[in-house]
Kinemage of the C-alpha trace (Angstrom):
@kinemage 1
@onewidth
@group {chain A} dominant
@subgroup {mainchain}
@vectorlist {calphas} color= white
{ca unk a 1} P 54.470 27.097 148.525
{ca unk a 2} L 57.081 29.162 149.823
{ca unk a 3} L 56.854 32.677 150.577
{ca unk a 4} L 60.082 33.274 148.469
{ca unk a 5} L 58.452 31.201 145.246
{ca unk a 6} L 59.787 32.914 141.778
{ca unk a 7} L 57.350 31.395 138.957
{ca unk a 8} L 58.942 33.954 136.082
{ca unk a 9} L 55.324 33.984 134.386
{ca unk a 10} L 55.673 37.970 134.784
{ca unk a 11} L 58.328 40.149 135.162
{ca unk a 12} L 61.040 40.087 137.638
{ca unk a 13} L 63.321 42.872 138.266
{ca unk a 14} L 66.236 41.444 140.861
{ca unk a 15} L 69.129 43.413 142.313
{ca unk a 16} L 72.239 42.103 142.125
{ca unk a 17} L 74.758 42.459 144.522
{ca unk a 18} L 77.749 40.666 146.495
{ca unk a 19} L 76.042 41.764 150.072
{ca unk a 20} L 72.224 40.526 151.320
{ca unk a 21} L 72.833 43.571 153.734
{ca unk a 22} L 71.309 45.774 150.896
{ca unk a 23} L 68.344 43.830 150.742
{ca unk a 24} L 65.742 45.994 152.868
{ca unk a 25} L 67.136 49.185 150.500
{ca unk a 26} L 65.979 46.777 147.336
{ca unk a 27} L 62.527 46.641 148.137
{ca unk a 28} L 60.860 49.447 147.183
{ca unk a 29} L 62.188 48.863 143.525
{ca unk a 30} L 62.880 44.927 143.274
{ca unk a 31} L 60.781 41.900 143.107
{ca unk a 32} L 63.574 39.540 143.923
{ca unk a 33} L 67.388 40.067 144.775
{ca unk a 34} L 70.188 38.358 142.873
{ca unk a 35} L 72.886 37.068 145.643
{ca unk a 36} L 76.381 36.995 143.873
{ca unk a 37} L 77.976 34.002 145.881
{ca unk a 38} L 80.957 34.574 143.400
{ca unk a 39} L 81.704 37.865 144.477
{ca unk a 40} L 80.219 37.786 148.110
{ca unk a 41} L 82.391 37.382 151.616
{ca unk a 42} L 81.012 34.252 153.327
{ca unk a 43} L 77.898 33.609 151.524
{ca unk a 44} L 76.617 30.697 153.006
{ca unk a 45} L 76.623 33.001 155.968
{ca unk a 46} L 75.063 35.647 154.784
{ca unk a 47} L 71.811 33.317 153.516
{ca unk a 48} L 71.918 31.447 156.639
{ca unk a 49} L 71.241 34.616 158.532
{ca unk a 50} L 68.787 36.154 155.747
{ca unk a 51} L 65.427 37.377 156.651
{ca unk a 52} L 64.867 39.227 154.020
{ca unk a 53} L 61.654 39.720 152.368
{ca unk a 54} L 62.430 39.284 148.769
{ca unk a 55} L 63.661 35.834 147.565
{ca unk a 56} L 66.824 35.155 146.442
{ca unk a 57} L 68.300 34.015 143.246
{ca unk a 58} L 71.441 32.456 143.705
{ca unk a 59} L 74.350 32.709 141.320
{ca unk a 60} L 77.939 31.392 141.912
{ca unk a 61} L 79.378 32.348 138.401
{ca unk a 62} L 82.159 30.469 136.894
{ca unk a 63} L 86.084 32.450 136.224
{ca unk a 64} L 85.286 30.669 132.611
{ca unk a 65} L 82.163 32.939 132.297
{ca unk a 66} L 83.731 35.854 133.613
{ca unk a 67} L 82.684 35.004 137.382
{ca unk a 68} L 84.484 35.080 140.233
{ca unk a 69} L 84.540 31.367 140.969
{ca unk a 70} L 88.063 29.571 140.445
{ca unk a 71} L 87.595 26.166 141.677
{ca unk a 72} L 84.946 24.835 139.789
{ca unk a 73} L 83.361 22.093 141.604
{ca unk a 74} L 83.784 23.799 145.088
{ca unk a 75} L 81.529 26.820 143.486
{ca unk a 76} L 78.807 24.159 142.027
{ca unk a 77} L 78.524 22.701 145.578
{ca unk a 78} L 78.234 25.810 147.133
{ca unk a 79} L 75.170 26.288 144.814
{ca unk a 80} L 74.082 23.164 146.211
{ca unk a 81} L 74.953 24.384 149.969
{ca unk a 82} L 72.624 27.743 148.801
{ca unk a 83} L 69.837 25.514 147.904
{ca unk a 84} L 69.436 24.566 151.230
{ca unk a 85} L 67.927 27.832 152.451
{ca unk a 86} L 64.164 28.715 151.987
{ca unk a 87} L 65.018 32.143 150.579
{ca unk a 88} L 66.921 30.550 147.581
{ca unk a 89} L 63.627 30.575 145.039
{ca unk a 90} L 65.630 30.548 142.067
{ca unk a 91} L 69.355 29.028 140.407
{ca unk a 92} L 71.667 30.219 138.008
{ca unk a 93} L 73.501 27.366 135.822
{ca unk a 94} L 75.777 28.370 133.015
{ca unk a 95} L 74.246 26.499 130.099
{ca unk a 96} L 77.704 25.835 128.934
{ca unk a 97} L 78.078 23.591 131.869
{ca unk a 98} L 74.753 22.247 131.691
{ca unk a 99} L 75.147 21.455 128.416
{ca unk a 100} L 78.369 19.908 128.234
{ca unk a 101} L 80.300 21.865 125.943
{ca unk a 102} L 82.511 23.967 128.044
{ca unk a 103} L 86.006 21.607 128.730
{ca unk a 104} L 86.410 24.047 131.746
{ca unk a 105} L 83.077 22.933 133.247
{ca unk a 106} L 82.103 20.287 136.180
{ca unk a 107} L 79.154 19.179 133.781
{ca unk a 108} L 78.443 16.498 136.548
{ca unk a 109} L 78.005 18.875 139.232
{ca unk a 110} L 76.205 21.397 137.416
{ca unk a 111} L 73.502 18.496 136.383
{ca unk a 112} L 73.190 17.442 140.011
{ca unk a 113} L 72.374 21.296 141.010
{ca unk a 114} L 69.808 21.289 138.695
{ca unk a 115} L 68.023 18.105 139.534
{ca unk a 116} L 68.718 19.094 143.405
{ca unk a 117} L 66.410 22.708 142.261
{ca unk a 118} L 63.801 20.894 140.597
{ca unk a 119} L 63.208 18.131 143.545
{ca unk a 120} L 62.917 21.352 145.525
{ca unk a 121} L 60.255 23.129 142.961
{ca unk a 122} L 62.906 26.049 141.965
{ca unk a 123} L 63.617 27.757 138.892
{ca unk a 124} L 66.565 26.873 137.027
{ca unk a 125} L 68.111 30.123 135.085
{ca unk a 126} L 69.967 28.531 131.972
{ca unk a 127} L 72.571 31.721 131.181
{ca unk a 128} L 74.434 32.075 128.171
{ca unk a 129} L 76.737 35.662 127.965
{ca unk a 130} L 78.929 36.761 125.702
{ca unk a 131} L 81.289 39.665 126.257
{ca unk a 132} L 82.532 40.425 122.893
{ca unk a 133} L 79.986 40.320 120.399
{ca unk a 134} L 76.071 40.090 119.495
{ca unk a 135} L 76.008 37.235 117.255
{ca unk a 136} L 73.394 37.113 113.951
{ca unk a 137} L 69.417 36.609 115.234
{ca unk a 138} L 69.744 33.232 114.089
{ca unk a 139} L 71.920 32.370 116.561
{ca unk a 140} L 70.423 34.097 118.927
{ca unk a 141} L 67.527 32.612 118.346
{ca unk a 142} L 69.622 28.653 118.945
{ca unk a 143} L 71.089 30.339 121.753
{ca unk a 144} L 67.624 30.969 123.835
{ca unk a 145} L 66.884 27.531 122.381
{ca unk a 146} L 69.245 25.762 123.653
{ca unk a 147} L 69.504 27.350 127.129
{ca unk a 148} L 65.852 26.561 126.749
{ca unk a 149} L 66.254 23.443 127.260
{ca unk a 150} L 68.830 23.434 129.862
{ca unk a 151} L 66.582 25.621 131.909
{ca unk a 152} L 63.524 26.813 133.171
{ca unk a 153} L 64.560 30.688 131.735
{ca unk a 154} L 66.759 30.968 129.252
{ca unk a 155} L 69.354 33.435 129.930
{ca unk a 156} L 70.663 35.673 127.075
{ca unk a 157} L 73.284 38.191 127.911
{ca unk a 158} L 75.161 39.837 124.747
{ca unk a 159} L 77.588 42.766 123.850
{ca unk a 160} L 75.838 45.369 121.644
{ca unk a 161} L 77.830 47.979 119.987
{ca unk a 162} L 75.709 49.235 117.800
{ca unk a 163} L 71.637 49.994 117.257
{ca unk a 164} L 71.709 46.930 114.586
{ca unk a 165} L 72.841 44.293 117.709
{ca unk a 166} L 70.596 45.568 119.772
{ca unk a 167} L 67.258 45.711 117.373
{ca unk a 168} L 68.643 41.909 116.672
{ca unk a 169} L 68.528 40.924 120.280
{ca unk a 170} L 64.553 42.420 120.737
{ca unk a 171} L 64.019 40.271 117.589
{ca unk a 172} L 65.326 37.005 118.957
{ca unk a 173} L 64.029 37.598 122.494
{ca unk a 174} L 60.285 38.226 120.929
{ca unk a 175} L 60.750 34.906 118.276
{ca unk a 176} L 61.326 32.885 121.089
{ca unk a 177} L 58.743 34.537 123.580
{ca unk a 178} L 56.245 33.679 120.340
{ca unk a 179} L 57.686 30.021 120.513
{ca unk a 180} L 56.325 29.616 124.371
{ca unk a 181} L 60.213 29.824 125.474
{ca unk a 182} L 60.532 31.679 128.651
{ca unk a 183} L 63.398 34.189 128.278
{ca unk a 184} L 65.447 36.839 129.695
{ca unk a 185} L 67.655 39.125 127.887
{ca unk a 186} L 69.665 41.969 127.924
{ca unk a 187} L 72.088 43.860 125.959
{ca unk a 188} L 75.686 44.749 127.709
{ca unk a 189} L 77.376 47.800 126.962
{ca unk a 190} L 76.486 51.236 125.910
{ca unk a 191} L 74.760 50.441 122.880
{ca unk a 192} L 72.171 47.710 124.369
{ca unk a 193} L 72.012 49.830 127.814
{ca unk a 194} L 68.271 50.564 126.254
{ca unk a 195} L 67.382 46.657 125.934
{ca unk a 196} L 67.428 46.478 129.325
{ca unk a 197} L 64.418 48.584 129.465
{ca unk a 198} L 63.255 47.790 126.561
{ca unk a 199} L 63.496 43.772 126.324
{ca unk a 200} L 60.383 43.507 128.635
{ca unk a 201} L 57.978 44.706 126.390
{ca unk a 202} L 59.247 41.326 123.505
{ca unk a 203} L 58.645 39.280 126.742
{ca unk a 204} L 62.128 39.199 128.447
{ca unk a 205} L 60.993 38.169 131.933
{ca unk a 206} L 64.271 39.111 134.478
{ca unk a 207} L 66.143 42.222 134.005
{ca unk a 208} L 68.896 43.010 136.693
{ca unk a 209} L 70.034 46.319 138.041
{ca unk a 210} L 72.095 47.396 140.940
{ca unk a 211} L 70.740 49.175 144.337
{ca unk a 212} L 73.619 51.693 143.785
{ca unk a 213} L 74.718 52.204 140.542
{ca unk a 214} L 78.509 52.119 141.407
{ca unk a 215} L 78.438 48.451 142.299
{ca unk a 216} L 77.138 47.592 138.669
{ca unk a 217} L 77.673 43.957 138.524
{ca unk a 218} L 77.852 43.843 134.571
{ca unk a 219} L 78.328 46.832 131.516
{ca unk a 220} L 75.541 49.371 130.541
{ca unk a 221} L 73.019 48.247 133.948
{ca unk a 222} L 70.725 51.006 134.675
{ca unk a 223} L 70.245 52.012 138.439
{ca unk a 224} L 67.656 49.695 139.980
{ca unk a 225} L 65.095 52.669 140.509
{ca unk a 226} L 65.011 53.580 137.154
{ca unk a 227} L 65.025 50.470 135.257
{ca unk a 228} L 61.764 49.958 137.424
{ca unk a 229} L 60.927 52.811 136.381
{ca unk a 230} L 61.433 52.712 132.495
{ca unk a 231} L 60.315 48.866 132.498
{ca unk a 232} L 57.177 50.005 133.995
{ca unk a 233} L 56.517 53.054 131.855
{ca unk a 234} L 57.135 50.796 128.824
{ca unk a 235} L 54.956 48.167 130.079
């Protein structure tokens, strides 16, 4: 087993970011660090010359899901390319893509990713988002299902903008946590800011934060020192 293995069956808190150069500043606070390919200058580069000690989750997020990734199958290979390092112990798919229901998508590509991760004994991360709206639990709760069983961790990311979307997302993240469905969570925005904390404690198992909160790579994420903090107070 590698020394960068991510198994989800606890908690992980990663740090996102575009750079790995922030990496050794992660540490005290992260269990893992979430490497925006996407966003990132040369990132094949930058994992070829990682020695890091925290593994890596790699995401390369699609322009379609609000990524910065144009040319779809170019970004899916890159995946591939990232899958080639050792620190690379977990993958983010867009379930869309996996799925097939997303016209924009290189469903092909995606699919080959994920079969590539799972020859190599790594996570697949099954994300859904959704920038506008928290839809009713029941959806939520087909949501985590389907991502589900896409992935290895369904991925739930949603816009909360008021108490009522957020109290719905805690109730679909603990359903499914019930149903043996490994999950992660979070509310975007203001209003589901707390759900990052929060979501942990109904079994969300990933929650992401930056190392300095001014390169927040999505609405409403806490600092990455005091989401660990609040996660583990709450814990």
């Amino acid at each position: 087993m590698s020394a960068y293995s991510l198994a989800f069956d606890s908690f992980v808190l990663a740090a996102s970011t575009d750079t790995l150069a922030v990496e050794p500043d992660a540490r005290e606070h992260a269990d893992a660090v979430e490497f925006r390919l996407d966003l990132a200058d040369d990132p094949i580069g930058q994992l070829s010359s990682y020695d890091g000690a925290l593994p890596v989750i790699a995401t390369n997020r699609a322009a379609w899901e609000a990524g910065g990734a144009d040319d779809e199958t170019e970004r899916l290979v890159t995946l591939s390319t990232a899958l080639e390092y050792d620190a690379v112990a977990a993958v983010d798919l867009e379930c869309r893509a996996l799925a097939d229901t997303e016209p924009a998508a290189d469903t092909d590509e995606a699919r080959r990713v994920r079969t590539a991760a799972r020859e190599q004994g790594v996570p697949v991360i099954a994300s859904v988002h959704d920038f506008d709206a928290t839809p009713p639990v029941a959806e939520l709760s087909e949501l985590l299902r389907a991502a589900a069983e896409e992935g290895d961790v369904a991925k739930l990311a949603v816009t909360a903008t008021n108490r009522g979307d957020a109290l719905d997302l805690l109730t679909a993240t603990h359903r499914a946590t019930e149903a043996g469905e490994t999950v992660a969570t979070m509310g975007m925005g203001e209003a589901g800011r707390h759900t990052r904390a929060v979501a942990p404690a109904y079994g969300s198992k990933i929650g992401y934060a930056p190392v300095d909160p001014a390169d927040a790579t999505a609405p409403g994420q806490y600092s990455l020192a005091t989401l660990r903090r609040l996660v583990d107070e709450l814990g």
